[in-house]
C-alpha positions as CSV (number, residue, x, y, z in Angstrom):
1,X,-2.8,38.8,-11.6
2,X,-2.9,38.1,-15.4
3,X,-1.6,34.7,-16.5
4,X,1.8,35.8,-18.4
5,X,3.0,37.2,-14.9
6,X,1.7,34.2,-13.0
7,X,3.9,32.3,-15.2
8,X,6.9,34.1,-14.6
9,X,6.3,34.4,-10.8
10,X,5.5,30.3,-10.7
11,X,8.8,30.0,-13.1
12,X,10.6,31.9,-10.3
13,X,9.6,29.9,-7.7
14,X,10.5,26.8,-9.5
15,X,14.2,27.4,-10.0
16,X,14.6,28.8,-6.1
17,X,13.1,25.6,-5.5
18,X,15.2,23.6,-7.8
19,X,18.2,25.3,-6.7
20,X,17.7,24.7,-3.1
21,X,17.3,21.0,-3.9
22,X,20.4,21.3,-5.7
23,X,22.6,22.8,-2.4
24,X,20.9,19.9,-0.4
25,X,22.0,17.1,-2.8
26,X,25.5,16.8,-1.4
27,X,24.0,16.3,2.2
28,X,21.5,13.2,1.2
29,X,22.5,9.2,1.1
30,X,24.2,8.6,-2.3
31,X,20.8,5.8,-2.1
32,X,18.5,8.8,-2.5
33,X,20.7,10.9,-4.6
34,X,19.4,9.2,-7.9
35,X,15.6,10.2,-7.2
36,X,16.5,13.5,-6.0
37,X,18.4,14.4,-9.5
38,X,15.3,13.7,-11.3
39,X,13.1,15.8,-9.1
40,X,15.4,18.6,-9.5
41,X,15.7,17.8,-13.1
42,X,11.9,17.8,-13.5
43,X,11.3,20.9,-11.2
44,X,13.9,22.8,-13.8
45,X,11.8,21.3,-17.0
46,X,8.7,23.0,-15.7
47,X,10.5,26.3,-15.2
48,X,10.9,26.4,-18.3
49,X,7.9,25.2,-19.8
50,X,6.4,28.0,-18.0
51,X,8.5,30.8,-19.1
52,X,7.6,29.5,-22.7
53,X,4.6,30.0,-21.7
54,X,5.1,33.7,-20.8
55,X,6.4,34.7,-23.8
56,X,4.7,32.7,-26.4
57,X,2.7,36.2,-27.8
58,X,6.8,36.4,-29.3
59,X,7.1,33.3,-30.7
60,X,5.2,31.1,-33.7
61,X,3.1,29.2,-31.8
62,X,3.9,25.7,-33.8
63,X,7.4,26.0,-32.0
64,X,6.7,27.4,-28.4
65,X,3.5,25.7,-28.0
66,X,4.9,21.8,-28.2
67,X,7.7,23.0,-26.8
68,X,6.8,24.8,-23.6
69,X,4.3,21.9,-22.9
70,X,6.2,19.5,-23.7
71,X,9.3,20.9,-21.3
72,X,6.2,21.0,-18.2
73,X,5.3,17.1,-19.5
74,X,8.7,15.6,-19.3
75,X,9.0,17.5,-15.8
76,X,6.2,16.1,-14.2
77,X,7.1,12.5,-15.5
78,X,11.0,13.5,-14.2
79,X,8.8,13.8,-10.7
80,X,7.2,10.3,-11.4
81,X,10.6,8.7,-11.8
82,X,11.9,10.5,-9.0
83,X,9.0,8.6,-7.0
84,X,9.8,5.3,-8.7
85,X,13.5,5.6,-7.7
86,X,12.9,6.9,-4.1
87,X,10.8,3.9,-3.9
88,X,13.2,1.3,-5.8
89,X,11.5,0.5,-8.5
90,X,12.9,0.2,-11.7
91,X,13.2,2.7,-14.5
92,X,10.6,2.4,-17.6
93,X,11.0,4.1,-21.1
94,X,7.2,4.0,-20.5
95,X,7.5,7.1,-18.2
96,X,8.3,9.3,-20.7
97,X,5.0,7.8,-22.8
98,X,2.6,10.5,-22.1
99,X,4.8,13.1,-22.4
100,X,5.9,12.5,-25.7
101,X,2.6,11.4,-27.0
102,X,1.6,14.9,-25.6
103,X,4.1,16.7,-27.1
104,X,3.1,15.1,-30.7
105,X,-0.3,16.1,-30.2
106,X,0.1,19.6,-29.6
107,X,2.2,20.2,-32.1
108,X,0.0,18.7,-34.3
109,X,-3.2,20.6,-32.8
110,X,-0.9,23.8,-32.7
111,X,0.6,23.8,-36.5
112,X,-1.1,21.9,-39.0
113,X,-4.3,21.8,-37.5
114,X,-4.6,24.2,-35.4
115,X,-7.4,23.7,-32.3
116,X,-7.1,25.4,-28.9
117,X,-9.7,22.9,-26.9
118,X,-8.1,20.1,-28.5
119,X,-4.9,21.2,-27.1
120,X,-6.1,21.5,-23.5
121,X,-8.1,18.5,-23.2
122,X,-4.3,16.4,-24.6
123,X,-2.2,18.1,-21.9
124,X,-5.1,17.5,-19.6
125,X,-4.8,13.7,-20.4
126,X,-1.4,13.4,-20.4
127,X,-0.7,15.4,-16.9
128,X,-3.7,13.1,-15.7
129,X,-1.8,9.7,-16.1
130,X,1.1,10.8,-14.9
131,X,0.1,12.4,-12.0
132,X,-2.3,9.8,-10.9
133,X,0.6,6.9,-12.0
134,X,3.4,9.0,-9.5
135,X,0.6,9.3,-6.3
136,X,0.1,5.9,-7.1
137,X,3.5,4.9,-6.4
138,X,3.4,7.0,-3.9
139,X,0.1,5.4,-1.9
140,X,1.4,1.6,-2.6
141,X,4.0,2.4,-0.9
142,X,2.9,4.1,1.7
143,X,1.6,0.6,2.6
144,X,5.0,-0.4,4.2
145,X,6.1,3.2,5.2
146,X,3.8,5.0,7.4
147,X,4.9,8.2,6.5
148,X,3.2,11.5,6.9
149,X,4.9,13.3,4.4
150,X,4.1,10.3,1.6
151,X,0.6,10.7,1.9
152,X,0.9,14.8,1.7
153,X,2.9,13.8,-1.4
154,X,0.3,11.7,-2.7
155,X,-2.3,14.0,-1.4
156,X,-0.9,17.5,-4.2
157,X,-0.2,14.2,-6.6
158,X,-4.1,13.6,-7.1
159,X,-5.3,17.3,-6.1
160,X,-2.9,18.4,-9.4
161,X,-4.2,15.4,-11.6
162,X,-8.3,16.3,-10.8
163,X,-7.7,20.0,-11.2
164,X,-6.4,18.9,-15.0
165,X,-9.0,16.9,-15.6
166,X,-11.6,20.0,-14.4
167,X,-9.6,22.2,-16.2
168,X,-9.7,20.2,-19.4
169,X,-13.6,19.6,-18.9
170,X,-14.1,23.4,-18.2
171,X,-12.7,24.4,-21.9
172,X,-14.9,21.6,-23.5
173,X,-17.7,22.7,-22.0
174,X,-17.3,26.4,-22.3
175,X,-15.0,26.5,-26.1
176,X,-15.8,30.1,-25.9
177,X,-13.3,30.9,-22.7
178,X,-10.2,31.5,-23.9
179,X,-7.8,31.7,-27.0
180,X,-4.6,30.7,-25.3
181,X,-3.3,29.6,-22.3
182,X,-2.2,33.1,-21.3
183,X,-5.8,35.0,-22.1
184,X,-6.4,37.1,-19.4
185,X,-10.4,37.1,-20.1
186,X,-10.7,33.6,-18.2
187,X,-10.4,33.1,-14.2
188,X,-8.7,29.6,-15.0
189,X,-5.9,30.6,-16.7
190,X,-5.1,32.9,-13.8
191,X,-5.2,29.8,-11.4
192,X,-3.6,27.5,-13.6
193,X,0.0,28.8,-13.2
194,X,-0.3,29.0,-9.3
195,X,-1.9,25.3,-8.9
196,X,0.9,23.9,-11.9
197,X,3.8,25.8,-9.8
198,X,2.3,23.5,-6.2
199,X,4.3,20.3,-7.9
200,X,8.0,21.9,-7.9
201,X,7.4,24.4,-5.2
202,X,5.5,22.4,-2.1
203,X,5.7,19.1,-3.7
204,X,10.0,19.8,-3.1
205,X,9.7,21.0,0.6
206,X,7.1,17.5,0.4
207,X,9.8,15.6,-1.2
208,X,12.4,16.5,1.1
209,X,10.6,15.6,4.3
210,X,10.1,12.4,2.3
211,X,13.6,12.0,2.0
212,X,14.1,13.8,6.3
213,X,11.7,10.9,7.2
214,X,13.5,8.1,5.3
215,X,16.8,8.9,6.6
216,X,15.3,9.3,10.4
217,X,14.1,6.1,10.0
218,X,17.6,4.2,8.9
219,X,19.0,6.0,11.7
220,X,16.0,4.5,14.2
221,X,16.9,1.0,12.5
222,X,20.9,1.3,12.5
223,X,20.3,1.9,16.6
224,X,17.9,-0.6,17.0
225,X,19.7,-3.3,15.1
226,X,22.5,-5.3,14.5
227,X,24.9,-4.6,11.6
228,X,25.5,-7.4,10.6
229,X,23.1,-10.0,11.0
230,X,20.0,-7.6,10.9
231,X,18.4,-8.8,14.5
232,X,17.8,-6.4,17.5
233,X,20.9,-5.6,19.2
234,X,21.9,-6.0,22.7
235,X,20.2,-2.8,23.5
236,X,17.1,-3.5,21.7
237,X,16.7,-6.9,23.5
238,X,17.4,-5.1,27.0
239,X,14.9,-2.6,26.5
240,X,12.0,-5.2,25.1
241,X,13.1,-7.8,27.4
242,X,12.2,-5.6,30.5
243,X,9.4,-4.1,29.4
244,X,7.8,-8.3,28.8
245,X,9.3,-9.0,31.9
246,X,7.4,-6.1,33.6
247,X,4.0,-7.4,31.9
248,X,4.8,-10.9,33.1
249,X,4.8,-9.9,36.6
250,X,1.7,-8.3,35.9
251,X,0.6,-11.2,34.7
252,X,0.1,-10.2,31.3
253,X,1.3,-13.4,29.9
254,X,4.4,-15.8,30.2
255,X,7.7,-14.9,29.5
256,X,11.3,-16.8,28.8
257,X,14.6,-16.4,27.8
258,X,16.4,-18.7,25.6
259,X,20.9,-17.6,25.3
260,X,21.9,-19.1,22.0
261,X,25.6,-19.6,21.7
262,X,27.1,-21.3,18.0
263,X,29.0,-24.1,19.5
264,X,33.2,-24.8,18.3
265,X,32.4,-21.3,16.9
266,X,36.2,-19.9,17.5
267,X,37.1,-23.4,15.2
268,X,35.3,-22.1,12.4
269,X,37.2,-18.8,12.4
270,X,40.6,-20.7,13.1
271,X,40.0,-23.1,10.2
272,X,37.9,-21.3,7.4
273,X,38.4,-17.7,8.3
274,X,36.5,-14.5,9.8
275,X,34.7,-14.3,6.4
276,X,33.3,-17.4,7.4
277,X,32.5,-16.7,10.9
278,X,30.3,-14.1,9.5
279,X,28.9,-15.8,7.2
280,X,28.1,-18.6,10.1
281,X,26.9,-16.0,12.3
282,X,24.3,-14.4,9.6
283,X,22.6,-18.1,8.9
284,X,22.1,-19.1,12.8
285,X,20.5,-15.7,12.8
286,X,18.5,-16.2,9.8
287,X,17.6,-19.5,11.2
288,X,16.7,-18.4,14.7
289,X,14.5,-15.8,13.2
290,X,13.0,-18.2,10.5
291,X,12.1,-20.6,13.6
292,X,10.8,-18.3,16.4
293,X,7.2,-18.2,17.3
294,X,4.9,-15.1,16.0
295,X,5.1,-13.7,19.4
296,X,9.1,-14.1,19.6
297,X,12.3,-12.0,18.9
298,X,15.6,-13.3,18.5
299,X,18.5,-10.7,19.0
300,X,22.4,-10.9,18.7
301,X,24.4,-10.8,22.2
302,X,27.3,-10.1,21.0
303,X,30.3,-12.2,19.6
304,X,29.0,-15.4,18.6
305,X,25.8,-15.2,21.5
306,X,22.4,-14.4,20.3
307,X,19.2,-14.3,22.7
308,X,15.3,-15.2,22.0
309,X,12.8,-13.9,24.0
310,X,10.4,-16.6,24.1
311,X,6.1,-16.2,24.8
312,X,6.5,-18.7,27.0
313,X,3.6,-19.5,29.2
314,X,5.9,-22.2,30.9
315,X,9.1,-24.0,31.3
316,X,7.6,-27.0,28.6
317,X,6.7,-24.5,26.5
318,X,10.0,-22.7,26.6
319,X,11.9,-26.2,26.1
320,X,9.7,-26.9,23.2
321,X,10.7,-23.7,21.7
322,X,14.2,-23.8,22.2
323,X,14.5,-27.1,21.1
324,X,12.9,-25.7,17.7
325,X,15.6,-23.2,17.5
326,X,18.3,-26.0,18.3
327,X,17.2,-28.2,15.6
328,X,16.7,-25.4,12.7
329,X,20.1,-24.6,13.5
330,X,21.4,-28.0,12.7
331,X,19.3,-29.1,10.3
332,X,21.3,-26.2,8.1
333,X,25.1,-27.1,7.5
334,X,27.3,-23.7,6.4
335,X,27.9,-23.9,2.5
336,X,31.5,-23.1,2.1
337,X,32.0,-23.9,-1.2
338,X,31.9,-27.8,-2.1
339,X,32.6,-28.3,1.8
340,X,29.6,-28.0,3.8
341,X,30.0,-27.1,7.7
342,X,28.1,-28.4,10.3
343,X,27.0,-25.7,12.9
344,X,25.1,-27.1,15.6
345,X,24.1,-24.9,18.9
346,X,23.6,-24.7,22.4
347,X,21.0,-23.3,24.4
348,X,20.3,-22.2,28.2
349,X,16.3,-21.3,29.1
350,X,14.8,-19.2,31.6
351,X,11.8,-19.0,32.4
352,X,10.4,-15.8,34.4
353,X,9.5,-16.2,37.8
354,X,9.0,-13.2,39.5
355,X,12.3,-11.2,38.6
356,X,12.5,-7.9,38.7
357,X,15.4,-7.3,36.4
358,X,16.2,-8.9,33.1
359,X,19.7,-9.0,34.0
360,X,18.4,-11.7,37.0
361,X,17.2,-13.8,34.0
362,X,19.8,-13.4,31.8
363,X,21.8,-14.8,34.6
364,X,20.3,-18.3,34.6
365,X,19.8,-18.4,31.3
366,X,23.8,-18.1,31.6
367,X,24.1,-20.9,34.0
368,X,22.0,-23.1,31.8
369,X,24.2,-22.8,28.4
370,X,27.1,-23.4,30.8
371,X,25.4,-26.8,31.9
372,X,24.6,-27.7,28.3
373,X,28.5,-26.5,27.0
374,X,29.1,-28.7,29.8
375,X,26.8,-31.9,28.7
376,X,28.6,-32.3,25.4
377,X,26.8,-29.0,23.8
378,X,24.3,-29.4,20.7
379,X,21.3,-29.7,23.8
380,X,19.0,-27.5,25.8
381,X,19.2,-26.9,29.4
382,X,16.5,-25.1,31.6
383,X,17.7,-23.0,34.4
């Protein structure tokens, strides 16, 4: 296939892909939206580019030259922002650095001094940094999110930026090659088209399993959590709870169970308002989770009840802990303007002993908080 209809064909491909993107858009989170208008916007800049590229035998090449490459440039740095906004990092009039720089060389190299290898080896240079600079994004963050299609991403990313570099070195090394970017007497301007059309055309069916994998994820986390406070939710603690009660019995280590319930809680609604039950509610939790144990999990009941499931290897142990939980707790008065509030809690522990069913536990862990509600709250009572 000679170049100029490589170029059209990889042009082709590029808008289908954009325009699929673009029919997708309205069904993604307004928080990926952002990122994936510049990958759409970026997929279209290279279409271009590369019908510029097709027809540049009809045009002077001081105009089409800087301007087709510098249309593919400002695609693939629309790609690297698209990363930096999927990713939440801020936007940088940086990104648009190598691009322009590009642009300015090649028109220089393509008018007033005209020099094909110098040409090559700045579009080379400048697709290099940016691709490299977008799978790095891609890779450090990868770090947090263990995600298959990231590291594919990354993966065309780098494959893309070493093939421009081999490219450029090819056409330094051989300056007898080629003429232009669409001569049909070199293999690598054949393959050049098909490799610079992988970036819009798989890197989008890349990008959107990106996108697939971030939103299964929220979805995993919304059903695993609470909405409000951000701790495991009552179903979350039931199913973990019984699976470390299972291993205890095993005798796989010690488990307990300390019920957590904000003491005078319905007071603070009646006096300062729901918005400030809420607000209680989210520090105890931020407390409880600030002051459990490594091997810990603290989780909202429901209402104004939260559980921890404690490491426990015994009941001292399991006092010592909830006793850790009581006191962060109180140590942190509610800021409610210039009028602090006091939130103190109250805790009933169980300790495992053979049950066969978390609901067993949770039952004396009930009993317990009713003993300390009972005692004058603010305390700790074992079951």
């Amino acid at each position: 296939m000679d170049p100029t209809t490589a170029f059209l064909i990889a042009a082709l491909m590029m808008l289908l892909n954009g325009g699929v993107l673009g029919l997708m858009h309205g069904d993604l989170p307004a928080a990926l939206r952002p990122s994936a208008i510049s990958w759409r916007i970026g997929t279209l800049l290279q279409a271009c580019g590369c019908i510029l590229f097709a027809v540049q035998q009809f045009m002077p090449a001081e105009l089409v030259l800087p301007l087709g490459n510098g249309l593919v440039m400002l695609g693939v740095a629309g790609c690297w922002r698209a990363m930096r906004q999927f990713y939440g990092l801020p936007d940088r009039w940086i990104l648009l650095l190598p691009a322009l720089l590009g642009t300015l060389g090649i028109w220089w190299f393509a008018g007033p001094q005209p020099d094909f290898i110098a040409r090559i080896v700045i579009a080379s240079l400048a697709w290099c940094v940016m691709l490299v600079a977008a799978a790095w994004t891609v890779l450090a963050a990868t770090r947090r999110e263990q995600a298959l299609s990231a590291r594919v991403l990354a993966g065309i990313f780098a494959v893309l930026a070493l093939f421009m570099l081999l490219r450029g070195v090819y056409f330094v090394v051989m300056p007898g090659a080629a003429g232009t970017i669409v001569d049909r007497s070199s293999w690598i301007n054949a393959l050049t088209p098909m490799l610079a059309a992988v970036l819009p055309v798989i890197g989008t069916t890349g990008f959107l399993l990106l996108c697939s994998d971030r939103i299964r994820r929220q979805w995993e986390r919304a059903a695993s959590t609470d909405y409000l406070t951000g701790l495991a939710n009552r179903r979350t603690i039931a199913a973990l709870g019984a699976q470390r009660l299972a291993q205890a019995a095993r005798g796989s280590g010690g488990f307990a169970l300390a019920l957590v319930d904000i003491d005078h809680f319905k007071a603070i609604n009646d006096r300062h308002g729901h918005e400030a039950g809420d607000l209680a509610l989210q520090q105890v939790a931020r407390l409880l989770q600030a002051a459990a144990g490594s091997g810990d999990l603290a989780g909202r009941q429901g209402g104004e009840e939260f559980v921890v499931l404690l490491a426990a290897a015994g009941a001292a142990q399991a006092l010592a802990a909830a006793g850790r939980l009581r006191e962060a707790v109180r140590a942190q008065p509610l800021q409610l303007g210039a009028a602090p509030v006091a939130i103190t809690v109250s805790i009933g522990v169980a300790v495992a002993q053979g049950e066969h069913s978390l609901d067993d536990l949770l039952r004396r862990a009930d009993a317990a908080l009713y003993q300390a509600k009972a005692a004058g709250r603010d305390r700790v009572e074992l079951g």
